[in-house]
Structures are given as structure tokens and as C-alpha cells.
N, C-alpha and C positions, 0 to 999 in steps of 0.2 A: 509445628507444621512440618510434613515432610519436604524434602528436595522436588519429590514428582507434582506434586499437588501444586509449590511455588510455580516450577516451570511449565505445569498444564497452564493455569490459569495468566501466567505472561504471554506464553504462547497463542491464547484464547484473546488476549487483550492487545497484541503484536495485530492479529488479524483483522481487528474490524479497525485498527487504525489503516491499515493499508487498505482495507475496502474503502474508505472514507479517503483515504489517497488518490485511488483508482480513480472514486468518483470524482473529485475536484481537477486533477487533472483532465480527462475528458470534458468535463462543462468549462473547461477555461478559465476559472475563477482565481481571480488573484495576477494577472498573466498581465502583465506591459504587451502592447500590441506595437508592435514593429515597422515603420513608414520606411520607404523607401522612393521619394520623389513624389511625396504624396498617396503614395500606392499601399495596401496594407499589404505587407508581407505573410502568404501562408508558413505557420510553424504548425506543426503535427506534434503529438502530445509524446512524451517516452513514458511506454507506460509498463517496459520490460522490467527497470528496477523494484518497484512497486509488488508487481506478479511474481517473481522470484521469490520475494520478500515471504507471500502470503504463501505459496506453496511450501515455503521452509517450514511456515508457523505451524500450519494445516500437518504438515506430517510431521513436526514434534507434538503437535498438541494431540495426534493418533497414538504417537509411541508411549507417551509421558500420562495416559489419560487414566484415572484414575479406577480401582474394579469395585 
């Protein structure tokens, strides 16, 4: 197997793990909810690491993509 064809298809597999990131982050999933006097504390989701992440893969997997 070539080096391109490895790193297309890590690349290909990098990104629908970060969609599947994206997603669970925004729905909350998995998240301890935070009291404070009773009160539930709002947290807002970071969801810059994530997007970074898929736009790296997204344009290795354009560069590296197989002819």
C-alpha cells in the first residue's frame, strides 16, 4: 500500500470521527451538569478544537487523495 492512500484514508477516518465529536459535544452527551446553589450552571460546548481538527483532515485528505 502506498504512504498516500494510508494517509488519504486516516485522514477520511480522522474526519467523520470529529463530525461524531462535533455532534456529541453540541447535544450534551456524556456532560456532568454543574449546580451551583441549586441552580444549574450554563456551560457552552468548545467546539473550536474539534473544527480545527476536521478542517486539517479535510485538507490532507484533498492533498493526499488518491488519481
Amino acid at each position: 500500500m502506498e504512504y498516500h492512500s494510508i494517509i488519504f484514508n486516516f485522514s477520511l477516518f480522522l474526519s467523520v470521527g470529529c463530525v461524531a465529536e462535533i455532534y456529541v459535544r453540541m447535544k450534551g452527551m456524556g456532560k456532568k451538569v454543574e449546580k451551583d446553589h441549586g441552580k444549574i450552571v450554563p456551560d457552552t460546548p468548545k467546539l473550536v478544537p474539534p473544527l480545527v481538527l476536521l478542517v486539517a483532515a479535510l485538507v490532507i485528505a484533498v492533498i493526499t487523495r488518491p488519481h
